[in-house]
C-alpha positions as CSV (number, residue, x, y, z in Angstrom):
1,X,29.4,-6.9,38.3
2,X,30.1,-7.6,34.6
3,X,33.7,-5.7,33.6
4,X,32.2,-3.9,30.4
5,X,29.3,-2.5,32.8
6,X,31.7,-1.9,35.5
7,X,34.3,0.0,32.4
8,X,31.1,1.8,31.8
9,X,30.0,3.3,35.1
10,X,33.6,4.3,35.7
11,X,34.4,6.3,32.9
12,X,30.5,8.0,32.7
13,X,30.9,8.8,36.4
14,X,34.8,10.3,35.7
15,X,33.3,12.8,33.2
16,X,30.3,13.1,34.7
17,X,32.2,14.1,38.3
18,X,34.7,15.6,36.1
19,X,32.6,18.2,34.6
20,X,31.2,19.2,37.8
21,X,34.5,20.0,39.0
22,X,35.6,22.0,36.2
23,X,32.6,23.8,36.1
24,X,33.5,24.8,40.1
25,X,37.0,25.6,38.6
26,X,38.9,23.1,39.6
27,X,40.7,20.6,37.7
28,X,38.9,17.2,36.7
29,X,41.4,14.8,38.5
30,X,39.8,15.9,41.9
31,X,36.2,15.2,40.2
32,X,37.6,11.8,38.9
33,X,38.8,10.4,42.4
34,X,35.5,11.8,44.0
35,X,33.8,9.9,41.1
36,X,35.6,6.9,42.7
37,X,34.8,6.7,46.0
38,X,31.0,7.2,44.8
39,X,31.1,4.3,43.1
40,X,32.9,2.0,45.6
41,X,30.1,3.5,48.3
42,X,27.4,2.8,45.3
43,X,28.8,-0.9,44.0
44,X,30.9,-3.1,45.6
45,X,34.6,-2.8,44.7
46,X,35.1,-4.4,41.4
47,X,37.5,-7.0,41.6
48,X,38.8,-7.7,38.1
49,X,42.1,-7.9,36.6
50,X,40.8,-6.5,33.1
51,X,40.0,-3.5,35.5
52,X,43.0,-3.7,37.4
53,X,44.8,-4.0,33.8
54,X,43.1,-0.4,32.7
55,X,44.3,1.3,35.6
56,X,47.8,-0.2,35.4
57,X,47.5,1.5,31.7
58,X,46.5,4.9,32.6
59,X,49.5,5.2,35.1
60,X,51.5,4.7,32.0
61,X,50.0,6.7,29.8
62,X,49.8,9.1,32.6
63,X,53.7,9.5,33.1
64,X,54.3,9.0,29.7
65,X,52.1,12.0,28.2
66,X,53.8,14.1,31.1
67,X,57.1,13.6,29.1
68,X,55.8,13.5,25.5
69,X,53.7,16.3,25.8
70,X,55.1,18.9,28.3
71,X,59.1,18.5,28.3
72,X,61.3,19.7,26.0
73,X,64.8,18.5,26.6
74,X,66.3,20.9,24.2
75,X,64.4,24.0,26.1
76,X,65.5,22.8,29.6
77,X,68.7,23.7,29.6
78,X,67.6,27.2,29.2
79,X,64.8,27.6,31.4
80,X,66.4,25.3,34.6
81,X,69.2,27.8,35.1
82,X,67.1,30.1,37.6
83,X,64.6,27.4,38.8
84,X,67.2,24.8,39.8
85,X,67.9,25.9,43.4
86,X,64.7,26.4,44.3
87,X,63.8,22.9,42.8
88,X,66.3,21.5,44.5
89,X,65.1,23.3,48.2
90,X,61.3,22.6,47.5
91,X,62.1,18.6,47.3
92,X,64.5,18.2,50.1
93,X,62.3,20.4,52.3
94,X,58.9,18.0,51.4
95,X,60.6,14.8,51.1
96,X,62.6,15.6,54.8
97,X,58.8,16.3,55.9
98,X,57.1,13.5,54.5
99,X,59.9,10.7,55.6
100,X,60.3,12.7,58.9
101,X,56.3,12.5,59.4
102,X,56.2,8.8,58.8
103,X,58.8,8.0,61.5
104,X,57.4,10.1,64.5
105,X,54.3,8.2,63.4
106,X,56.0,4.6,64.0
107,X,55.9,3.6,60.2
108,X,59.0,1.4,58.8
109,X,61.7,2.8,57.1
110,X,60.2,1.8,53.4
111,X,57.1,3.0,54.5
112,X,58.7,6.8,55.4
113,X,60.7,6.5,52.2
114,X,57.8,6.3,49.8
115,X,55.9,9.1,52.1
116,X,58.9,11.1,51.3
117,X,58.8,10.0,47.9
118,X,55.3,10.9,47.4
119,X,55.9,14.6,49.4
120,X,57.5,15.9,46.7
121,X,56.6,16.5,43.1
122,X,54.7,19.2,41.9
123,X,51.3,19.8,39.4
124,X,52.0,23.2,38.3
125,X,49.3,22.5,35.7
126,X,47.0,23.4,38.7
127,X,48.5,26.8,39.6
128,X,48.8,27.2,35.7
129,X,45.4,28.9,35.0
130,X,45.4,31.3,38.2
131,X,49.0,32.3,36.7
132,X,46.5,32.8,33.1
133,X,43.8,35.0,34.4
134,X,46.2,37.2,36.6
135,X,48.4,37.5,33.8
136,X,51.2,36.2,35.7
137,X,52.3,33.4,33.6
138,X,55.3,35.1,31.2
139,X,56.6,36.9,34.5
140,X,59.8,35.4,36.0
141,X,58.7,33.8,38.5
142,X,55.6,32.3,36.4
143,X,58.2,31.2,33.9
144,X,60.5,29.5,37.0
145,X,57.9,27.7,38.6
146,X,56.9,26.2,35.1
147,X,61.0,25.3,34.7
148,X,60.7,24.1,38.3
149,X,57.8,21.8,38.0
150,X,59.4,20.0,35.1
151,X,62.5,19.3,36.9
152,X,60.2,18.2,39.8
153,X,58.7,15.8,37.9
154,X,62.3,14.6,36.7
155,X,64.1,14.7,40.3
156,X,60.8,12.5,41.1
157,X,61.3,10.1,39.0
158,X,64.7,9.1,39.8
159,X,63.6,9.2,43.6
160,X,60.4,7.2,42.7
161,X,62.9,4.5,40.7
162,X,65.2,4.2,43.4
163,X,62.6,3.5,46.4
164,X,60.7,0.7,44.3
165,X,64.2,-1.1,43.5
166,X,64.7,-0.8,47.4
167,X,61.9,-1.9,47.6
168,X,62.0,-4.8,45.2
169,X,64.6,-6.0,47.3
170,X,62.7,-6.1,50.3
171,X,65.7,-4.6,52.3
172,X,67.7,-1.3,53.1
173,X,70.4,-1.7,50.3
174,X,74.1,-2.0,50.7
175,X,76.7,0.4,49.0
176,X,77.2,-2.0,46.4
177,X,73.2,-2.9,45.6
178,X,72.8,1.2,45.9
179,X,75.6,0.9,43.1
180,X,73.8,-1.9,41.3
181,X,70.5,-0.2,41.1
182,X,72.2,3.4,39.8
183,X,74.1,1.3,37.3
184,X,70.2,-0.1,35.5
185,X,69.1,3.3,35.7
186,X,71.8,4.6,34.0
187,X,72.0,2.0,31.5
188,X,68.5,2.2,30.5
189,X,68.7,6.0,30.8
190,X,71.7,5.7,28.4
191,X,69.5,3.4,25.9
192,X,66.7,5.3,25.5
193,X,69.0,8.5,25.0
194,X,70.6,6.7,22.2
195,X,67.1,5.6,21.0
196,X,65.8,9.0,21.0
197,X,68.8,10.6,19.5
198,X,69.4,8.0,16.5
199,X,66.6,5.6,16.2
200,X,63.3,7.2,16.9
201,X,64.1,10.3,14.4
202,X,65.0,7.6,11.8
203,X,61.7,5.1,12.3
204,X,59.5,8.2,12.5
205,X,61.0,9.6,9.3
206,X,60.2,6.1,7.8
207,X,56.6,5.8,9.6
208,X,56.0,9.3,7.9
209,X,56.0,7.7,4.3
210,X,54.0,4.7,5.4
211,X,50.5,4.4,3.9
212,X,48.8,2.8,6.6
213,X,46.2,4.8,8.2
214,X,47.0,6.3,11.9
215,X,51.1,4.9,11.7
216,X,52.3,7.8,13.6
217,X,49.9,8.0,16.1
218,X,50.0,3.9,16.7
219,X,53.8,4.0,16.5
220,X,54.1,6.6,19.6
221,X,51.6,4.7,21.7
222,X,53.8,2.1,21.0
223,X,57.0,3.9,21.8
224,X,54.9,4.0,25.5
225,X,54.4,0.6,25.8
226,X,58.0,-0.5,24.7
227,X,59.3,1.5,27.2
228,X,57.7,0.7,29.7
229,X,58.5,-2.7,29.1
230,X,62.1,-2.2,28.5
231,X,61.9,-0.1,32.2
232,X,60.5,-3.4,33.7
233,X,63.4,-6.0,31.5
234,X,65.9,-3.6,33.3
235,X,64.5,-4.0,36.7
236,X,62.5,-0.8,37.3
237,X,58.9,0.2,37.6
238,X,57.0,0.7,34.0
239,X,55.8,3.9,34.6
240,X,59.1,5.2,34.9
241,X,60.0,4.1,31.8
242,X,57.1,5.4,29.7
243,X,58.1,8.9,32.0
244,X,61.7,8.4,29.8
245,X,60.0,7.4,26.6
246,X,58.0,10.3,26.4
247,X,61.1,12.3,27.2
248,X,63.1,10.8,24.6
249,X,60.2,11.2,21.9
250,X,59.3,14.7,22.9
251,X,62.1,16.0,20.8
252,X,61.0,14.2,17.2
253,X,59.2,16.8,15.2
254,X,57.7,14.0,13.5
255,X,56.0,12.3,16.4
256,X,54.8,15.8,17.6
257,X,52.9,16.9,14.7
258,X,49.7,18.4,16.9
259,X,46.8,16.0,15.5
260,X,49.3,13.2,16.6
261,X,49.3,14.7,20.6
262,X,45.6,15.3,19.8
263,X,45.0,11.4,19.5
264,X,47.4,10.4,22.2
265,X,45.9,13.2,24.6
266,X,42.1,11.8,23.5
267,X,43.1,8.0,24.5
268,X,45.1,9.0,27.5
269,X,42.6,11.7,29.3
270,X,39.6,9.9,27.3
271,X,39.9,6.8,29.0
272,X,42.7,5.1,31.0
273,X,44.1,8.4,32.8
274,X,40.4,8.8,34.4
275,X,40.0,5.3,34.9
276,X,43.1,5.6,37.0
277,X,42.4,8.4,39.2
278,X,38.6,6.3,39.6
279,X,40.6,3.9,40.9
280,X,42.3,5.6,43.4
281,X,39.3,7.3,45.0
282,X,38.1,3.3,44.7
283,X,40.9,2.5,47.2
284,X,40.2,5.4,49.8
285,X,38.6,4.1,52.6
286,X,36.4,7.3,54.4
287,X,36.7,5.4,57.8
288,X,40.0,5.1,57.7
289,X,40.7,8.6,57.2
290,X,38.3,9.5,59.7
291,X,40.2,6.8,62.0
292,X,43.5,8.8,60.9
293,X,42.4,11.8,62.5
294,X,45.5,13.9,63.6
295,X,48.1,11.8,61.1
296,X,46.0,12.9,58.0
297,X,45.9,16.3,59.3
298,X,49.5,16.6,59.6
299,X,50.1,15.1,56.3
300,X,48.2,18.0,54.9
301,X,49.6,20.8,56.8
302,X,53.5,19.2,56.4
303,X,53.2,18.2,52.4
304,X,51.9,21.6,51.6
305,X,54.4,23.2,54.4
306,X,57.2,21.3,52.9
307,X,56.8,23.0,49.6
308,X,55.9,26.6,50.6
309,X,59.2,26.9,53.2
310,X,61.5,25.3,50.3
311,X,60.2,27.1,47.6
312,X,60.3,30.1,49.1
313,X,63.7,29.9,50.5
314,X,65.3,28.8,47.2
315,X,63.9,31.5,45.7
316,X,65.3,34.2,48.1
317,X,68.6,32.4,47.9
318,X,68.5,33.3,44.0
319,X,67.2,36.6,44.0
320,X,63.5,37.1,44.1
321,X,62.0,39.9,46.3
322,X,59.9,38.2,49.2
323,X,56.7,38.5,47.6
324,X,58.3,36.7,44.4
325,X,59.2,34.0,46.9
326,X,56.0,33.4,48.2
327,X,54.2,33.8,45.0
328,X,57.0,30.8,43.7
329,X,56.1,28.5,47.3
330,X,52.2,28.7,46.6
331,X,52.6,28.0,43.1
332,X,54.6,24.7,43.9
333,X,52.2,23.5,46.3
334,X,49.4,21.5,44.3
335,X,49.9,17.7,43.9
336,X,48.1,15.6,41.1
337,X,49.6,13.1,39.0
338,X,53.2,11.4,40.3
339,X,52.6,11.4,43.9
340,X,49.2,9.5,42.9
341,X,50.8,7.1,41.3
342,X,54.1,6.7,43.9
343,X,51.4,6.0,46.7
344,X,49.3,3.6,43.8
345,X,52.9,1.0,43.5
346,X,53.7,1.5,46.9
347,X,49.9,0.2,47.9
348,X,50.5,-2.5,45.5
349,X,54.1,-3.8,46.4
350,X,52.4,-3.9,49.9
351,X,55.1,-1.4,51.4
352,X,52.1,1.1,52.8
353,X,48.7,0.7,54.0
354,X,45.7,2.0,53.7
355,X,46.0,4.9,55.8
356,X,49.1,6.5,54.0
357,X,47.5,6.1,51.1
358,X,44.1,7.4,52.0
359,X,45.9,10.6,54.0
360,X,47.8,11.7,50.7
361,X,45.3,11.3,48.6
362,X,43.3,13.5,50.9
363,X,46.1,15.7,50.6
364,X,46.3,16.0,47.3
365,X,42.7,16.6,46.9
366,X,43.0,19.8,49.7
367,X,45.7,21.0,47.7
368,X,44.3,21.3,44.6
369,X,41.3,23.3,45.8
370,X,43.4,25.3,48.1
371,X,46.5,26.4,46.3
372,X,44.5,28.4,44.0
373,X,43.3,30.4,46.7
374,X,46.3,30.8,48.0
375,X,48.2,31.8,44.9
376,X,46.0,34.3,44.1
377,X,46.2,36.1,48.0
378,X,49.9,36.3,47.4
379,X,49.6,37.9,43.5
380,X,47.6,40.3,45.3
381,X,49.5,40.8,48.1
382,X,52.0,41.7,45.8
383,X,50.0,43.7,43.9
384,X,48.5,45.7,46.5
385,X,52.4,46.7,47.9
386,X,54.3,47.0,44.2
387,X,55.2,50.6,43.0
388,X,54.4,51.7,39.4
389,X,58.2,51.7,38.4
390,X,59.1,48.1,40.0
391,X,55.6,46.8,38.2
392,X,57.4,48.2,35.4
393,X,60.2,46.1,35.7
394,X,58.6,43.0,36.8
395,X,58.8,41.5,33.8
């Protein structure tokens, strides 16, 4: 198949499956990956590195829209206070899960990791519109679980980055490599702070006066692709470093001005986000998650697990009521976006196969139809055992 026709029938089917979805009120990334396995069922599996280059692209753009768009570094200080214990408890408890569910299974030790790995962010944007329509979003717990799910996505990160340089090295590390590999996270941690404390205000200040049509916009896409570059020069994974960029740019007025994030939003979830998640549903393989049978199962039941049990006990341990707890658990359930792309590198470094990476994507697919269910049981349950003068106070 031609690559522009093939660039064609991926993104029509991703909106087209997309749509479907959000009409049945679900988010579009579930529609997307459906979208992909109908075409790999319809057309053979397009093997093009143009293709393969698109994909590559919307991971980036992906991570890096995640930072640039939805974290304020300045705000986190405040909001993390309350939501860092139960952060902390919801990603031991799913990573222990995930890496404990590959080894009883017989998979390799950088095979469990990257299980592990992929066990434990969190897509709060899922839970996000539930929280909306129940008018639960400004409570405390609706405002933790939003804290929480950024400082998933950061703790994820830093485990994703550490896994693919053990990886990279094809090896379980010594103290000293561990040492080596914290040492080029930090230093290009500590270059793009500098970047986006001094540099990037100043450039942007100067872009601002340029005459050039579309400057800012074309200077922050290629903020994205210097550093993911820069992420690769210092011996980590692209993705992680456009994750950082976006970061470090979130906090430039200049390069937030809301046209600006309208464009970067339109050519990110416009075209090479979709054609990402296309491609993952490209790479499921139905028979072999039929062939999975019980593993796939128990990846469902112990990812989603993972999250409710540590969630809910990080919240009791800081204070929330038990229905508070559960409420936070649920909410912290859905995957969507980093785990995809964990699974996506570790499927092309070779470290897992095709059934890991065709059990978590089913996972993440049950979770994002079921956690809304869920989440709305427990607001109820709540509701339906509150008294007027603690509704009173719930806020």
């Amino acid at each position: 198949m031609h690559v522009l026709l093939a660039l064609l029938l991926i993104i029509f089917l991703a909106k087209i499956f997309g749509e479907l979805v959000e009409r049945a009120g679900f988010p579009s990334i579930l529609g997307e990956i459906i979208a992909g396995i109908v075409f790999g069922l319809l057309f053979l599996h397009p093997e093009s590195d143009a293709l393969l280059f698109f994909s590559e692209l919307g991971a980036i753009f992906l991570l890096f829209t995640a930072g640039y768009k939805e974290i304020n570094l300045r705000e986190l200080k405040t909001v993390s206070k309350v939501a860092v214990v139960p952060t902390i408890c919801d990603v031991v408890v799913a990573y222990s899960f995930g890496f404990l569910l590959g080894r009883v299974f017989g998979f390799g030790f950088m095979e469990s990791l990257f299980m592990g790995v992929a066990f434990s962010p969190t897509s709060i944007g899922v839970s996000v519109r539930t929280l909306i329509d129940l008018e639960y979003l400004s409570t405390k717990v609706g405002s933790t679980m939003l804290a929480s799910a950024i400082l998933d996505d950061l703790i994820g990160i830093f485990m994703f980055s550490v896994v693919v340089s053990i990886a990279a090295d094809q090896q379980i590390p010594s103290y000293i490599q561990l040492l080596w590999i914290a040492a080029r996270m930090l230093c290009f941690i500590a270059v793009m702070i500098l970047l986006g404390w001094k540099i990037f205000p100043a450039l942007f200040e100067y872009v601002y006066r340029m005459r050039v049509k579309e400057s800012i916009f074309a200077f922050v896409v290629m903020i994205a692709l210097f550093s993911a570059y820069l992420a690769e020069a210092f011996g980590l994974h692209s993705v992680i470093g456009a994750f950082i960029g976006g970061a470090c740019l979130s906090s430039v007025p200049v390069a937030k001005i809301e046209d600006v994030q309208s464009k970067v939003s339109g050519i990110a979830y416009g075209i090479f986000v979709p054609i990402f998640f296309v491609f993952i549903g490209l790479s499921v393989d139905p028979a072999v998650i039929q062939a999975a049978g019980l593993f796939a199962l128990l990846v469902i039941v112990m990812a989603l697990s993972g999250k409710l049990i540590g969630g809910f006990v990080g919240s009791r341990i800081v204070g929330f009521d038990f229905y508070d707890s559960l409420i936070f658990g649920v909410g912290v359930m859905p995957r969507a976006g980093v785990e995809l792309v964990v699974i996506s590198v570790g499927r092309s470094m070779g470290i897992i196969g095709d059934e890991i990476f065709s059990a978590i994507v089913l996972m993440v697919a049950v979770s994002v139809i079921i956690s809304p269910v869920l989440l709305k049981f427990a607001i109820k349950l709540k509701e339906a055992h509150i008294t007027p003068e603690s509704k009173a106070q719930q806020t």
